[in-house]
C-alpha positions in Angstrom: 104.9 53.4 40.1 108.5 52.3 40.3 110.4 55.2 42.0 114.1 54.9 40.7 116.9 54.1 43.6 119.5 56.0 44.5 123.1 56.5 42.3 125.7 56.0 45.1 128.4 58.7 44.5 132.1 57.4 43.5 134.1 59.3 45.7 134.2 60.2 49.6 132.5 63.7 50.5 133.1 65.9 52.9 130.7 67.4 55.2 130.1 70.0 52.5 129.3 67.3 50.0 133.0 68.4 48.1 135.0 65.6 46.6 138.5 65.7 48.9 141.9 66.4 47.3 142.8 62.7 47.2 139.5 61.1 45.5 139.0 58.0 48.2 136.9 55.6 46.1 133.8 54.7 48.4 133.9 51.4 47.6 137.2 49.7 47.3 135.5 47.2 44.8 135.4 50.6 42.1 139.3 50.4 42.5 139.6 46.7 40.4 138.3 48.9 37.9 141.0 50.0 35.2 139.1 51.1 32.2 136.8 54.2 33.0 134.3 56.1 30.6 133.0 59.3 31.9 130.3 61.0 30.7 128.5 64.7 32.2 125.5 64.3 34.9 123.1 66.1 33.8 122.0 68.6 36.8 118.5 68.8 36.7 115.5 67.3 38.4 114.6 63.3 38.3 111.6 62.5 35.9 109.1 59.4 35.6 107.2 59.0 32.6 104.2 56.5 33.1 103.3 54.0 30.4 100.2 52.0 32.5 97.7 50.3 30.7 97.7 53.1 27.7 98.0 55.6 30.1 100.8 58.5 30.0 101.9 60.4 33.2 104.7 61.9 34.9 106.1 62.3 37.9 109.1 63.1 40.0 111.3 61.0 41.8 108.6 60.3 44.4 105.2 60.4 44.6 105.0 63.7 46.1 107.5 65.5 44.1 106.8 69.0 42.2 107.4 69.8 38.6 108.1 72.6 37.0 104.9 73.9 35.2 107.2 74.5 32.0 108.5 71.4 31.7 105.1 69.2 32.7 104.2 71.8 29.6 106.9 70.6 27.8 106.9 66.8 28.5 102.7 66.5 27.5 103.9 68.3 24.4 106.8 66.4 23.1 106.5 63.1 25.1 102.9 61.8 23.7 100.8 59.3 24.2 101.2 58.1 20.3 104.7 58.0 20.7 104.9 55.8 23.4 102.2 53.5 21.8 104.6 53.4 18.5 107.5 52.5 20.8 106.3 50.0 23.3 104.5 47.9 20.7 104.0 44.9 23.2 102.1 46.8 25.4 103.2 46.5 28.6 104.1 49.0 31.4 106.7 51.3 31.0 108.8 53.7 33.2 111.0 55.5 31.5 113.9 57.3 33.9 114.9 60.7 33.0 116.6 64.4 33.9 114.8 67.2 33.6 116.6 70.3 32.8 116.7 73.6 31.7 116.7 76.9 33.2 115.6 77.5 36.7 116.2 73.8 37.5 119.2 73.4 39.5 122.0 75.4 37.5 120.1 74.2 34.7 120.5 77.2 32.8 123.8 76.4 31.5 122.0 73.8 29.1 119.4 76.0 27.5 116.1 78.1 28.1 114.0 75.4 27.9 113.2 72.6 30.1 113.5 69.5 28.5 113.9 65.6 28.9 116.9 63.3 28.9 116.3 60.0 29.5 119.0 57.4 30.8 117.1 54.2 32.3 113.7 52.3 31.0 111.5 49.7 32.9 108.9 47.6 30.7 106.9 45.3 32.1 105.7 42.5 30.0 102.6 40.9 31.5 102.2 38.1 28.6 106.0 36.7 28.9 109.1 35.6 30.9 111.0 37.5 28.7 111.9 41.4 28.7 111.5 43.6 26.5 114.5 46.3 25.4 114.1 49.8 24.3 116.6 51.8 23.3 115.9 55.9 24.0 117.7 58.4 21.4 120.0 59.9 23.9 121.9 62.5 21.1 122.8 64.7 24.2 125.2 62.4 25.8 127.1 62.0 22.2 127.1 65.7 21.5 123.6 65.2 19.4 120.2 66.6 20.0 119.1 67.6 23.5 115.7 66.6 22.4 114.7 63.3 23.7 111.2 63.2 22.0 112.8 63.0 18.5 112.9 59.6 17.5 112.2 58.8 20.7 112.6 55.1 20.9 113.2 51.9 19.2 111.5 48.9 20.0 112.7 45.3 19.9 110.9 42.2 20.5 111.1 39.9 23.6 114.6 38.9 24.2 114.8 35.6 26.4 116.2 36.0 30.0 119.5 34.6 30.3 
């Protein structure tokens, strides 16, 4: 269910992958912009959690993808099906977008031990209205907080009209 596209990178690579000494904007459109906030990519693994009809599972970028055993440990500990239900009151399908991290995930090991969850996109379906549904994931990590994404995991708010 709804594997997430691909971030195009900012910068022109070289045949390395290695951002060039003169940081050439890949799109020249990025250059209008004058105001940037930057924040740190997490380096990890992509992660799908799977809110279907009262359902809860995971997956990786695509359909095929491996997990860690750790973290599939960690995520059907801490990422529950109760929780989701408290969060996603409406009761609609839900795809929440996340890194997984941790050691032995990527250089991982710089965050922590333990693989974990950090969550940075949500997709809710709403089969009984027009309107969408907004969730907003405790994301402490990127604001210096708790890595823990399963604390207070989410907020829910009612059906916001499309506009």
């Amino acid at each position: 269910m709804s594997e997430y596209h691909k971030i195009e990178t900012l910068y022109e690579r070289d045949e390395h992958f290695k951002i060039g000494p003169d940081l050439v904007l890949r799109n020249r459109v990025y250059d209008t912009l004058k105001t940037w906030r930057w924040t740190e990519k997490v380096d990890g693994t992509n992660i799908r959690v799977i809110w279907q009809g009262g359902k809860l599972s995971f997956g990786g970028k695509t359909d095929n993808a491996s997990i860690p055993a750790d973290l599939v440990k960690w995520l059907y500990e801490n990422v529950t099906p109760e929780k989701l239900a408290a969060c996603f009151l409406d009761g609609g399908d839900v795809v929440i977008y996340g890194e997984g991290y941790g050691a032995g995930i990527q250089r991982g090991g710089i965050y922590g031990p333990t693989k974990k969850l950090i969550v940075f996109d949500v997709f809710v379906i709403d089969p009984t209205s027009s309107a969408t549904t907004t969730a907003r994931i405790n994301t402490n990590a990127s604001r210096g907080g708790s890595n823990d994404t399963s604390d207070s995991m989410c907020t829910s708010h009612r059906p916001q009209p499309r506009g």
